[in-house]
C-alpha positions, 0 to 999 in steps of 0.5 A: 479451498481449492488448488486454483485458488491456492495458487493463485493467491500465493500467485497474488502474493508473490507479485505484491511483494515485488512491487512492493519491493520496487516501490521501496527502491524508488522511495529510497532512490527518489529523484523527486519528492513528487516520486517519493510520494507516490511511491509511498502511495504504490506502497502502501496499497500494495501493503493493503492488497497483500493483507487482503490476499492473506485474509483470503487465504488464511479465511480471517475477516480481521484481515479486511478489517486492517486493510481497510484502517491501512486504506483510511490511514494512507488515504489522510496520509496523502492527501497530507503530503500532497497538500505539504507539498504544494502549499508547504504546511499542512494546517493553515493558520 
């Protein structure tokens, strides 16, 4: 690998640690459940976007492999929260 891509990466990697840093301040300080929720979406892309950036760097596919169940998993997540939100269940009877 060459030192661009090097850098870069690491480059990468340092940016989705801040946000996910930020992302962390605001699911904890949240006025709102609206903002905890998309906070917690913020968070786990950029969960899934380090992962990737470290599957990059290392040249491991099982790192695709996680991020992509880390996808999947936040995606029901979500759609979970954002339908508890509105409706105030999640499974209707």
């Amino acid at each position: 690998m060459n030192a661009i891509l090097s850098g870069s990466i690491y480059f990468a990697l340092t940016c989705f640690s801040v946000a996910m840093l930020f992302a962390l301040l605001r699911l904890l300080r949240g006025p709102s459940a609206q903002d905890r929720v998309l906070a917690l979406d913020t968070l786990y892309i950029n969960g899934m976007l380090t992962i990737l950036m470290l599957g990059m760097g290392i040249g491991s596919a099982v790192y695709f492999d996680i991020a992509l169940l880390i996808a999947l998993f936040g995606f029901v997540a979500s759609t979970a929260m954002a339908k508890f939100l509105l409706r105030g269940e999640v499974i209707e009877p």
